[in-house]
Backbone as CSV, one residue per row, in Angstrom:
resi,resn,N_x,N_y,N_z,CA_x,CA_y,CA_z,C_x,C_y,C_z
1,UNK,87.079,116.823,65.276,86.316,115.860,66.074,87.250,114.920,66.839
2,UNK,88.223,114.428,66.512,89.285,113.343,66.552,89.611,114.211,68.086
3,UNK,90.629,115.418,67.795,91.033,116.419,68.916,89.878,116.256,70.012
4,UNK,88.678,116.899,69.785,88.016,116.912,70.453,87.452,115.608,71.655
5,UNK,87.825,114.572,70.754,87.850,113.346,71.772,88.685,112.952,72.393
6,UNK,89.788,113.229,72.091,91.338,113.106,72.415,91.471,113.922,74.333
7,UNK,91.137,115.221,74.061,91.018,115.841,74.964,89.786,115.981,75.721
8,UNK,88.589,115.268,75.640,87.539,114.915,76.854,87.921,113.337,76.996
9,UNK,88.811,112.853,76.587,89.345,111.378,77.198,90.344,111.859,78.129
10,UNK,90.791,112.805,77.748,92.007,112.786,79.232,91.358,113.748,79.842
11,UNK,90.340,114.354,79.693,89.396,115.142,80.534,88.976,114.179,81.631
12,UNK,88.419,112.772,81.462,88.002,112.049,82.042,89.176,111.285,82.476
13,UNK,90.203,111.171,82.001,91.469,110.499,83.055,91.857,111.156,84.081
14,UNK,91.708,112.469,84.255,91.951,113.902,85.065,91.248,113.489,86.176
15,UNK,89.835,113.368,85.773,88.914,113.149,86.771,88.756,112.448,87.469
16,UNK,89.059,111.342,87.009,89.550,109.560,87.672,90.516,109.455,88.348
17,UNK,91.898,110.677,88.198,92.756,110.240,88.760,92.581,111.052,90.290
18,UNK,91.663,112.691,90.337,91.718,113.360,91.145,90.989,112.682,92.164
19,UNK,89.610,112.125,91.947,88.658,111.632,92.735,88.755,109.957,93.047
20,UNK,89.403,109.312,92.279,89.401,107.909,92.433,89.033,106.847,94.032
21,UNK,90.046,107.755,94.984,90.090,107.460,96.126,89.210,107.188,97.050
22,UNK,88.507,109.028,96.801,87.338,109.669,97.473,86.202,108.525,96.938
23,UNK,85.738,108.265,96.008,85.089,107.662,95.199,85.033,106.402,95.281
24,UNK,86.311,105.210,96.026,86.203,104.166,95.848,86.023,103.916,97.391
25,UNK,86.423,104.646,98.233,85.657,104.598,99.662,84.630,104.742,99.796
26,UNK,83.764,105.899,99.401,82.040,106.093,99.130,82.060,104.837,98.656
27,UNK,82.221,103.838,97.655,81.381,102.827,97.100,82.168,101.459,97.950
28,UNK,83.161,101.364,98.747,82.981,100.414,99.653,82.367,100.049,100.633
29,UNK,81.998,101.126,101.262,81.265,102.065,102.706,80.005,101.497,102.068
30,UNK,79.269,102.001,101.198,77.961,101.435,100.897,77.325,100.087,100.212
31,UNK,78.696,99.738,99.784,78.283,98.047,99.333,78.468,97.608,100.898
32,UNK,79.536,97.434,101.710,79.687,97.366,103.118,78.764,97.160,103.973
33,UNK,77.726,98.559,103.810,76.930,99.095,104.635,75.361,98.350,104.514
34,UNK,75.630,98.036,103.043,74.001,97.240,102.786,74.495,95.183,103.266
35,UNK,75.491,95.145,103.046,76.003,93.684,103.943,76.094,93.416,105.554
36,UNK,76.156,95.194,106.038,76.359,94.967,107.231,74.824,95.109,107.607
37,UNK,73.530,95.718,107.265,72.509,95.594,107.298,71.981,94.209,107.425
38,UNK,72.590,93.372,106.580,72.019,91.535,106.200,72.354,91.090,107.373
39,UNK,73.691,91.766,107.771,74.125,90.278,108.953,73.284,90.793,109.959
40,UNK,73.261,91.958,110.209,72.606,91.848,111.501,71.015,91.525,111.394
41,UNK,70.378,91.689,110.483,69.293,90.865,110.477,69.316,89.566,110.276
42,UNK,70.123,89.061,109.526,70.531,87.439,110.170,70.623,87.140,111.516
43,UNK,71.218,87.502,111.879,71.935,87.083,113.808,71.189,87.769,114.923
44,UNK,70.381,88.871,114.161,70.382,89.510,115.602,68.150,89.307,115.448
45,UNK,67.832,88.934,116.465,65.943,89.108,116.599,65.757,90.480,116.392
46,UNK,66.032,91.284,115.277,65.563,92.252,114.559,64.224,92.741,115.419
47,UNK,63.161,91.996,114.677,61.578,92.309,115.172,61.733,92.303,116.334
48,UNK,62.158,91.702,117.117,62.336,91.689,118.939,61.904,92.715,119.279
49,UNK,63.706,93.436,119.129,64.071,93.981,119.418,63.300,95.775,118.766
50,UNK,63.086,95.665,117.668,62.431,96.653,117.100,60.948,97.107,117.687
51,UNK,60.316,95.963,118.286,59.006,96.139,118.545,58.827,96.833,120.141
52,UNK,60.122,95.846,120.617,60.334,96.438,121.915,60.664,98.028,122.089
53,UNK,61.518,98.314,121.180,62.119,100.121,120.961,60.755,100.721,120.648
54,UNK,59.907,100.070,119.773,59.026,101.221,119.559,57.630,101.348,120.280
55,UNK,57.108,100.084,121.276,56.293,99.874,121.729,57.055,101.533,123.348
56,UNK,57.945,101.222,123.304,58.304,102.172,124.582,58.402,104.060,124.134
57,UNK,58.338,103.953,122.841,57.841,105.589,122.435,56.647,106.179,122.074
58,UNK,56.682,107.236,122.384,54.942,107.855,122.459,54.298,107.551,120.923
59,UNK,53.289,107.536,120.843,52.665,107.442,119.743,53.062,107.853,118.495
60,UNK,53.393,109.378,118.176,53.303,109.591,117.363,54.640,109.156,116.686
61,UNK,55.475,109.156,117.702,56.705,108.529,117.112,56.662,107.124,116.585
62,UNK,55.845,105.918,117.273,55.511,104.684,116.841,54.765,104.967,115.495
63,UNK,53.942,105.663,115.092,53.540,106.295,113.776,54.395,106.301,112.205
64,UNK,55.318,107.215,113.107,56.644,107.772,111.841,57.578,106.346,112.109
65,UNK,57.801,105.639,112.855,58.844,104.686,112.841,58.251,103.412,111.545
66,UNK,57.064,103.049,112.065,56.062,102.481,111.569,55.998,103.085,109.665
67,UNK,55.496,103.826,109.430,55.913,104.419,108.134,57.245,104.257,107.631
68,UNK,58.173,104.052,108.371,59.506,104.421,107.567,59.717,103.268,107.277
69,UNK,59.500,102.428,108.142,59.807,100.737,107.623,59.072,100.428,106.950
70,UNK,57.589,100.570,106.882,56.355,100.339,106.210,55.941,99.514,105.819
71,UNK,57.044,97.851,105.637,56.725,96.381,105.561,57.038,95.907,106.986
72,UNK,55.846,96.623,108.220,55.984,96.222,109.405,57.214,96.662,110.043
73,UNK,57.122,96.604,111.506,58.775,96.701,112.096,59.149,95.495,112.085
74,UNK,60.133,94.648,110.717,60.512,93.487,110.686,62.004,93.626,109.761
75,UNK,62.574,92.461,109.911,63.949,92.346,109.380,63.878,92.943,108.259
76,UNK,63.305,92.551,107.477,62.478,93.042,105.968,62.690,94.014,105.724
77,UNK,62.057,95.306,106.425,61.529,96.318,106.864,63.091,97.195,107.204
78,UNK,63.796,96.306,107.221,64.724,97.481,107.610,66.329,97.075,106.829
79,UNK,65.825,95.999,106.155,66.852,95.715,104.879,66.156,97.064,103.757
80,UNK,64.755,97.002,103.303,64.694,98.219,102.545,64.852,99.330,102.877
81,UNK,64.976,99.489,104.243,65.414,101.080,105.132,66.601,101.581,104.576
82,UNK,67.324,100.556,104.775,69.032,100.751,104.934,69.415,101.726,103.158
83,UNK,68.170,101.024,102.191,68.412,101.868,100.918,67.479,103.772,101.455
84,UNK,67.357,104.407,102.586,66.734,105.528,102.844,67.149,106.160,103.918
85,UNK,68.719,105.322,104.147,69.010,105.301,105.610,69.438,106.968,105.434
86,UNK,69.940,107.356,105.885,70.141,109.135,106.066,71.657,109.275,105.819
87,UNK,73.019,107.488,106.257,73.995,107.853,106.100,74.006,107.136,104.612
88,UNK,73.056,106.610,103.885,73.616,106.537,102.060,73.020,108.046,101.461
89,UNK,72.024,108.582,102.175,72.322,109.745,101.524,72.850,110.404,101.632
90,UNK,73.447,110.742,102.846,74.686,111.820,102.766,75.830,111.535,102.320
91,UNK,75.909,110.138,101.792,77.351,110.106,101.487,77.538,110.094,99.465
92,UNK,76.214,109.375,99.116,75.776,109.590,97.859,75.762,111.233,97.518
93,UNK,74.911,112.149,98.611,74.529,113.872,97.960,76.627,114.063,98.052
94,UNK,76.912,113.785,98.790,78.175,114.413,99.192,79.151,114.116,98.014
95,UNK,78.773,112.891,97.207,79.750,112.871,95.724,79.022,113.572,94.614
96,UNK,77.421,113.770,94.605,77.218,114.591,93.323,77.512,115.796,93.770
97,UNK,77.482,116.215,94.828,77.612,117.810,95.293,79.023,118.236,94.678
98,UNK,80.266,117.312,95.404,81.232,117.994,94.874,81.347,117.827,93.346
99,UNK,81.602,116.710,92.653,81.744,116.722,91.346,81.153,117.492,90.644
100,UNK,79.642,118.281,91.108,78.827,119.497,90.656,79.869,120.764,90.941
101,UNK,79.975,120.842,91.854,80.427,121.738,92.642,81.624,122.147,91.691
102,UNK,82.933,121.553,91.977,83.613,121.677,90.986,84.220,121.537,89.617
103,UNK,82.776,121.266,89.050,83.152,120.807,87.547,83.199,122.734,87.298
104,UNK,82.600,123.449,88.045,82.758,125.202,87.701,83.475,125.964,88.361
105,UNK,82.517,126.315,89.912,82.921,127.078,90.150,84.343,126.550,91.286
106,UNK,84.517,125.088,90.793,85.646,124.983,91.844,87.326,124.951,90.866
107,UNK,86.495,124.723,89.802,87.466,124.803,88.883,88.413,126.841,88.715
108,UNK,87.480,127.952,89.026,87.388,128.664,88.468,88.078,129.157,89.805
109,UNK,87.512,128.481,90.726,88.139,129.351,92.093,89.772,128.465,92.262
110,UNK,89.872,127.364,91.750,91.462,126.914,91.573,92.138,127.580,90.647
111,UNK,91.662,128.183,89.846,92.699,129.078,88.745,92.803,128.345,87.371
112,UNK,92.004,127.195,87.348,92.616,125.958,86.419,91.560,125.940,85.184
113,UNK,90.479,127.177,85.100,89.440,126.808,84.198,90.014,127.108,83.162
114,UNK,90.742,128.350,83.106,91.459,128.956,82.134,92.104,128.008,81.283
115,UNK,92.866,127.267,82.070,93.942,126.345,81.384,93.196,125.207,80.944
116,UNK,92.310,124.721,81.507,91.670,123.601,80.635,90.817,124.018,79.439
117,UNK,89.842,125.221,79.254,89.303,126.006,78.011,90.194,126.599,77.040
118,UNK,91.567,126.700,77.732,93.009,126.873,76.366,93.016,126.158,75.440
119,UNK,92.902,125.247,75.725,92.686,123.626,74.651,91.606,123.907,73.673
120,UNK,91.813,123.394,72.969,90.813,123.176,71.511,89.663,122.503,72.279
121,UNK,89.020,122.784,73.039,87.775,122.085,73.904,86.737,123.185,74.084
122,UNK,84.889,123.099,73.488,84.330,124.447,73.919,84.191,123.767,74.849
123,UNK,83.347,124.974,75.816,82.509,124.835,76.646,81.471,123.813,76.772
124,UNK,81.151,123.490,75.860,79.772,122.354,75.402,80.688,121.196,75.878
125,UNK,81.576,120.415,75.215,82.394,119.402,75.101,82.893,119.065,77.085
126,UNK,83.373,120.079,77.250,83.916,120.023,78.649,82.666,119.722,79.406
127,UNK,81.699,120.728,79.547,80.321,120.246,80.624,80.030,118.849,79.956
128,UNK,79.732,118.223,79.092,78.986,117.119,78.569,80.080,116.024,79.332
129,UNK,81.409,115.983,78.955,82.340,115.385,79.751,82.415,115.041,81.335
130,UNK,82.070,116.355,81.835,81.879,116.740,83.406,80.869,115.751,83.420
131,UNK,79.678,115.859,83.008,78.335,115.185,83.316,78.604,113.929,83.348
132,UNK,78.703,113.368,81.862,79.235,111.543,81.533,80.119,111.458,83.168
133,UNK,80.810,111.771,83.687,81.701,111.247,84.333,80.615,110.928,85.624
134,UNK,79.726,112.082,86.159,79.185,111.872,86.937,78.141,111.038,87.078
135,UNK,77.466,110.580,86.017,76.330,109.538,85.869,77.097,109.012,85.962
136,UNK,78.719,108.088,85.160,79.099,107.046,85.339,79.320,106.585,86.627
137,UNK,79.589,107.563,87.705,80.125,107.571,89.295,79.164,107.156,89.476
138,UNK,77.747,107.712,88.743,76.149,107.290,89.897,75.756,105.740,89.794
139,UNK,76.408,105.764,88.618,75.583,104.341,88.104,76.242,103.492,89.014
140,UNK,77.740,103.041,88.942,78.798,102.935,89.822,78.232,102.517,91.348
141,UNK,78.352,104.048,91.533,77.987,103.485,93.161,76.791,102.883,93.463
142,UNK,75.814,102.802,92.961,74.212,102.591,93.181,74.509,100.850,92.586
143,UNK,75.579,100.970,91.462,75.597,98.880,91.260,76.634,98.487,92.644
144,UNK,77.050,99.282,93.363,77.623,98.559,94.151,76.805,98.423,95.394
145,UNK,76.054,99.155,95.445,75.309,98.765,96.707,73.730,97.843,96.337
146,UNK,73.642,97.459,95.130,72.815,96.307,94.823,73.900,95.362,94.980
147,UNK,75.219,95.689,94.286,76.303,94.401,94.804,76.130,93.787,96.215
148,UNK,76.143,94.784,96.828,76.027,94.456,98.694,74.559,93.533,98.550
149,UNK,73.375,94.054,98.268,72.359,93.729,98.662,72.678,91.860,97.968
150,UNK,72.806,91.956,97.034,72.796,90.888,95.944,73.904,89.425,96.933
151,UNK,74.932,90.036,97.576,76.012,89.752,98.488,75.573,89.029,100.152
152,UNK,74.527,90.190,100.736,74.239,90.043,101.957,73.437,88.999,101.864
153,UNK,72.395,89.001,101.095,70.828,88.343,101.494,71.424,86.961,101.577
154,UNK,71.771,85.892,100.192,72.456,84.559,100.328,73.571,84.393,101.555
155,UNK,73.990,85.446,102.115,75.427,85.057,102.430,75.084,84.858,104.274
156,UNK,73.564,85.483,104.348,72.951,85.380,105.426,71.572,84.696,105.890
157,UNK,71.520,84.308,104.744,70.324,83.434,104.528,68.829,83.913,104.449
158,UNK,69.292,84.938,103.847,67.496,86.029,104.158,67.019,85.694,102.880
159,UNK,67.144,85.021,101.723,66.703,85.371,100.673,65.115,84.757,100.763
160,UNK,65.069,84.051,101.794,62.872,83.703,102.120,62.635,84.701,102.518
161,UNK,63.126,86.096,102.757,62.352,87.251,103.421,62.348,88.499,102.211
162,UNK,63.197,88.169,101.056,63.167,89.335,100.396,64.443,88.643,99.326
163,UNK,64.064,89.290,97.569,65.050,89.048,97.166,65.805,90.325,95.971
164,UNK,66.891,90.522,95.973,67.929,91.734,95.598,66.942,92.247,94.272
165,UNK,66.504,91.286,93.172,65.930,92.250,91.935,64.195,93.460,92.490
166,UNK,64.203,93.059,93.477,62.982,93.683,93.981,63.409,95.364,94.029
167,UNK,65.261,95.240,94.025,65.602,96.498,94.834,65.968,96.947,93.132
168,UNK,65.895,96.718,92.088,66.018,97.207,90.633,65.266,98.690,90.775
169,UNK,64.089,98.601,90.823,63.489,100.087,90.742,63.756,101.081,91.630
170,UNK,63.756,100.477,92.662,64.540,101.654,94.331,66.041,101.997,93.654
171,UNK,66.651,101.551,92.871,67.879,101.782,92.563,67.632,103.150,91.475
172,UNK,66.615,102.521,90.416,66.528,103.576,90.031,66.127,105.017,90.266
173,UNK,64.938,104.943,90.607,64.464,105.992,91.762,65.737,106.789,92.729
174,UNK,66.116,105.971,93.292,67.649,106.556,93.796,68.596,107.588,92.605
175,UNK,68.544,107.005,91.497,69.400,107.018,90.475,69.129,108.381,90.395
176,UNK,67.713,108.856,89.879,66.773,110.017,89.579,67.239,111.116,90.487
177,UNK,67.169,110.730,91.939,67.007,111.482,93.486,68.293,112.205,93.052
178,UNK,69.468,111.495,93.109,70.634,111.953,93.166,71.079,112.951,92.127
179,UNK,70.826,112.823,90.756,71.017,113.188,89.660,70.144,114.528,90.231
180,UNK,69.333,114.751,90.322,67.930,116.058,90.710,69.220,116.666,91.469
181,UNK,70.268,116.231,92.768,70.855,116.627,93.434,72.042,117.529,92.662
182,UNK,72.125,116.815,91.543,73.565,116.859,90.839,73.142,117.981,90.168
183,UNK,71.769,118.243,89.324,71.436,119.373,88.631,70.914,120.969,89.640
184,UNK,70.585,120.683,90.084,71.019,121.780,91.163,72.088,122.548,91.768
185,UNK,72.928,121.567,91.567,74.266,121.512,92.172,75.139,122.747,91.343
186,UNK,74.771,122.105,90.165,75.647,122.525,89.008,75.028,123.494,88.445
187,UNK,73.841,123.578,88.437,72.864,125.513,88.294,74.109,126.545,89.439
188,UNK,73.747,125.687,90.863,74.588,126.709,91.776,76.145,127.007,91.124
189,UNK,76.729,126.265,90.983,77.838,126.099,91.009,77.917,127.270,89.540
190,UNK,77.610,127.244,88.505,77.252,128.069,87.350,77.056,129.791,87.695
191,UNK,76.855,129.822,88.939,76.267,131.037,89.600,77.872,131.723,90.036
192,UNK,78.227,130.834,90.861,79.665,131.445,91.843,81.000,131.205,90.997
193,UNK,81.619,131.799,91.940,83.269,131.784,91.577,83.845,130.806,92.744
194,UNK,83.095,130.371,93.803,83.860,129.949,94.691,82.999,128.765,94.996
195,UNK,83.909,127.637,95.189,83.485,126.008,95.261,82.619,125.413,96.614
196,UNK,83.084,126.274,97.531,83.298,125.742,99.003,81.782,126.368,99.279
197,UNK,81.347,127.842,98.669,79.999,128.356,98.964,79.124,127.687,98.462
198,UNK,79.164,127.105,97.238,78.293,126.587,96.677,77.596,125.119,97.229
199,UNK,79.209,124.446,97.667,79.218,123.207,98.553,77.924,123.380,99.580
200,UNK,78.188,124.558,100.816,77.439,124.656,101.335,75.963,125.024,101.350
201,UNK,75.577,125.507,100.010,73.903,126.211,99.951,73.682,124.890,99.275
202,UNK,74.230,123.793,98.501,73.614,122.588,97.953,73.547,121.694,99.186
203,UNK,74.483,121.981,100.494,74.650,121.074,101.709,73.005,121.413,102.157
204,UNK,72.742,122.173,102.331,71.785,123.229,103.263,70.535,122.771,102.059
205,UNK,70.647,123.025,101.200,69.184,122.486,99.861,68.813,120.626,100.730
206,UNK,69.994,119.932,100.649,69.860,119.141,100.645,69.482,118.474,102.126
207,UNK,69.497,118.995,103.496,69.501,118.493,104.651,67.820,119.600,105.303
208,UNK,67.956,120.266,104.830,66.762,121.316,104.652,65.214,120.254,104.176
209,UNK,65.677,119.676,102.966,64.731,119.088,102.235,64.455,117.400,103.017
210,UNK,65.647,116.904,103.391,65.311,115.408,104.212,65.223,115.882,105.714
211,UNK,65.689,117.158,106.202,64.654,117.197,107.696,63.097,117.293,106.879
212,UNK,62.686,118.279,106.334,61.045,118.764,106.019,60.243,117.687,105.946
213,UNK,60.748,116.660,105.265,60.188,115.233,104.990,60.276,114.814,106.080
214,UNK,61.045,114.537,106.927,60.770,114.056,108.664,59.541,114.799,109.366
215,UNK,59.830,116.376,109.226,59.059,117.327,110.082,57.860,117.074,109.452
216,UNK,57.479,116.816,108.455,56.162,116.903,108.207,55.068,115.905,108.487
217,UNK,55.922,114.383,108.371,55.232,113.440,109.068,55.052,113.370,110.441
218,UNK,55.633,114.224,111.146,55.271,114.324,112.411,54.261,115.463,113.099
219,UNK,53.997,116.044,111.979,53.587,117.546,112.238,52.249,117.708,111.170
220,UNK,51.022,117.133,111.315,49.808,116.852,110.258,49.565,118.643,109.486
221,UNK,49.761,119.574,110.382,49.716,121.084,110.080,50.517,121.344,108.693
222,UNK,51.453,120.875,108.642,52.215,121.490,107.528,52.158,120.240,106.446
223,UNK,51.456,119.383,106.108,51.232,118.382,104.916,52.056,118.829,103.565
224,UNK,50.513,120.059,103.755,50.758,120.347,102.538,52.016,120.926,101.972
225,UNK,53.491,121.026,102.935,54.658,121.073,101.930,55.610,119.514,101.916
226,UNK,54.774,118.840,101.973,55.445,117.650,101.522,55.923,117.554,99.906
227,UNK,55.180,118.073,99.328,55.290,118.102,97.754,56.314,118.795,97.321
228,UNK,56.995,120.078,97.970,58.253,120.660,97.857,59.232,119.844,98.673
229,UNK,59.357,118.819,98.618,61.161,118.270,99.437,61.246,117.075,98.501
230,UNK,62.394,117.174,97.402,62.939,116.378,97.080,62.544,114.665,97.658
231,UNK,62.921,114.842,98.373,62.490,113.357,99.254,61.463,112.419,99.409
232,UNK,60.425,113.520,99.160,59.121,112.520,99.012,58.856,112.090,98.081
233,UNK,59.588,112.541,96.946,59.410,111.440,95.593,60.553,110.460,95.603
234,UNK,61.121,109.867,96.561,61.976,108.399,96.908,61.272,107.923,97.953
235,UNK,61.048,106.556,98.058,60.414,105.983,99.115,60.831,104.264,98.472
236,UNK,61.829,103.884,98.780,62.007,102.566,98.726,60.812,101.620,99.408
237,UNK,60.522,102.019,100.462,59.734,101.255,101.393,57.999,100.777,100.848
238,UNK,57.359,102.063,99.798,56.122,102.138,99.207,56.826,101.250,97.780
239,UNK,57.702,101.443,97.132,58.096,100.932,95.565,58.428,98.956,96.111
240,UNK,58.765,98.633,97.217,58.711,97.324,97.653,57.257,96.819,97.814
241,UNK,56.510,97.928,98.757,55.323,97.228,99.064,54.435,97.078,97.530
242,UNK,54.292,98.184,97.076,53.514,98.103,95.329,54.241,97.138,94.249
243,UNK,55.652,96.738,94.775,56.016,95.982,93.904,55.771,96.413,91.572
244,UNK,56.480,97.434,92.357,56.539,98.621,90.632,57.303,99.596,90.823
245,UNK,57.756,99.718,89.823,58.564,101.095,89.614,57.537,102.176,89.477
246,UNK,58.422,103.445,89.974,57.354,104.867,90.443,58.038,105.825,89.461
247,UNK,57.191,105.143,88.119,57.647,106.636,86.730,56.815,107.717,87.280
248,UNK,55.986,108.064,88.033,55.828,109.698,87.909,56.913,109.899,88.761
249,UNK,57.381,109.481,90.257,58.273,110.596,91.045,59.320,110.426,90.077
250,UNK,60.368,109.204,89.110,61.404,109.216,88.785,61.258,110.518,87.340
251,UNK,60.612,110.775,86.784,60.087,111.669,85.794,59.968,113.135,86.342
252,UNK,59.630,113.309,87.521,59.960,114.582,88.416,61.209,114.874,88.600
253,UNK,61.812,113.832,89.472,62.981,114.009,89.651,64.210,114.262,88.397
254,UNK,64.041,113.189,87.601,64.626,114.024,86.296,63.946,115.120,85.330
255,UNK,63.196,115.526,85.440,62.694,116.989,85.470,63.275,118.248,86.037
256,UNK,63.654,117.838,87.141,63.803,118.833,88.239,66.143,118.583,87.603
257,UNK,66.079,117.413,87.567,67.677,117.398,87.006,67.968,118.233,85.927
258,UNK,67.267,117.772,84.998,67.477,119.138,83.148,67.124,120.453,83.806
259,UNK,66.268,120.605,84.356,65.747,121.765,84.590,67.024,122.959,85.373
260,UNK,67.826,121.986,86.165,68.972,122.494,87.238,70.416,122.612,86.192
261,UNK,70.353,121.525,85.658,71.713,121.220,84.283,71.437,122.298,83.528
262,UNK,70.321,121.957,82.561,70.271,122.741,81.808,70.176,124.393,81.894
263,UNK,69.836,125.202,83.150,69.521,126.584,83.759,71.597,126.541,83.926
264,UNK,72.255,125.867,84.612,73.673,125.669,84.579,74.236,125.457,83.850
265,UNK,74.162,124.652,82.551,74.829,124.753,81.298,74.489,125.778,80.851
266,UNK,73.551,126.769,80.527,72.643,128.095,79.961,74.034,128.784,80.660
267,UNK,74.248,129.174,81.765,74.533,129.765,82.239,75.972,130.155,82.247
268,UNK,76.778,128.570,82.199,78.019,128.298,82.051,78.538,128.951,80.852
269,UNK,77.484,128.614,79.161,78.261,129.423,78.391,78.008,130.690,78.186
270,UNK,77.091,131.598,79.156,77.252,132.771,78.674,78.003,133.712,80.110
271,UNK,78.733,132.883,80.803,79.627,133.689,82.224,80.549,133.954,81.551
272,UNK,81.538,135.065,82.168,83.135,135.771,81.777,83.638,133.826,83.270
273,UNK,84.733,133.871,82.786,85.480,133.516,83.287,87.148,133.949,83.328
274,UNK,87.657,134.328,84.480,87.354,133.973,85.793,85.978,134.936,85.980
């Protein structure tokens, strides 16, 4: 047991030391990104300007704009955006993807799985390791961009329009979204020998599923696949206005996470490697 901890502690120093970088830019960029959201709704006539952009597009687009902000087109309205904005999710999917990605098959396509399963470490010990590391990254980045929020609002004087613990459950919900991302990830990744393919069919799962959620609100014909895209069980914008946390989508979404882990751990210990 002793061994066994010995070597998923420097399992996890490995990991810290490879990704650290990658990892501490993603979480400046988005604490950053939710401060740079505050100021400009501080300084700049937000609603003005917003009402003006959307009063000049055709309807149906004033519709979907209207929905996405959904506490009005107002400053408000687009401080909770900024948690649905399209660049925190791509930059959030883009750290569970890889750390999914290569906790297997990127490991396997570097030559290096071998040498780390040499060790007195099963298979069980190493994935459970892989995982811990990646919730810790999630938790991580998701407190740093309540850091931002927690940062911007006082530092710009918005806190009469909205205040940071409101964004507790959107965090979590987020928390869920991503993790769903991560177990998928790592089903795929369980599948291949090669890191970079897998990268791309979880890229493609994932941009596939937040266009459909666009296309569908614009498109009343196809509704009914709203219920297949990841996406529609996150909605910062509805969990502000209800003022509650949303246990059925976060209960899906980690559903849909074990369901992806666990089909990928299944899988992991019964592959030949290489």
């Amino acid at each position: 047991m002793r061994t066994t901890i010995i070597i998923a502690s420097n399992l996890l120093r490995r990991l810290f030391k490879r990704h650290w970088p990658f990892l501490a830019t993603i979480g400046l960029l988005l604490c950053g990104f939710q401060v740079l959201i505050c100021a400009i709704v501080g300084n700049i006539n937000i609603e003005g300007a917003l009402q003006e952009i959307t009063q000049s597009l055709p309807p149906f687009m004033q519709n979907f704009i209207s929905e996405e902000l959904a506490l009005s087109v107002s400053g408000r309205g687009l401080i909770v955006f900024a948690w649905n904005h399209p660049v925190v999710h791509a930059m959030l999917a883009a750290v569970m993807i890889m750390l999914a990605s290569r906790a297997i098959a990127g490991e396997i396509e570097g030559g290096t799985m071998e040498l780390l399963l040499a060790q007195p470490i099963s298979r069980r010990t190493y994935l459970t390791t892989q995982s811990i590391f990646a919730v810790a990254v999630l938790i991580a980045l998701i407190g740093l961009m309540l850091g931002g929020i927690k940062l911007g609002l006082p530092l710009f004087n918005l806190q009469q329009i909205l205040s940071w613990p409101v964004f507790l459950p959107v965090a979590i919900n987020l928390f869920s979204l991503e993790m769903a991302i991560y177990g998928v990830t790592l089903f795929l990744s369980s599948l291949s020998r090669e890191g970079g393919r897998v990268v791309t069919i979880a890229l493609l799962f994932v941009l596939i599923s937040f266009l459909l959620q666009a296309v569908v609100r614009l498109w009343p014909a196809i509704q009914f696949l709203q219920h297949y895209t990841i996406f529609e069980y996150y909605s910062p914008q509805r969990i502000v206005m209800n003022e509650g946390t949303p246990w059925r989508n976060i209960v899906l979404l980690v559903a849909l996470s074990l369901v992806g882990g666990g089909a990928g751990w299944w899988r992991f210990m019964q592959r030949d490697i290489p």
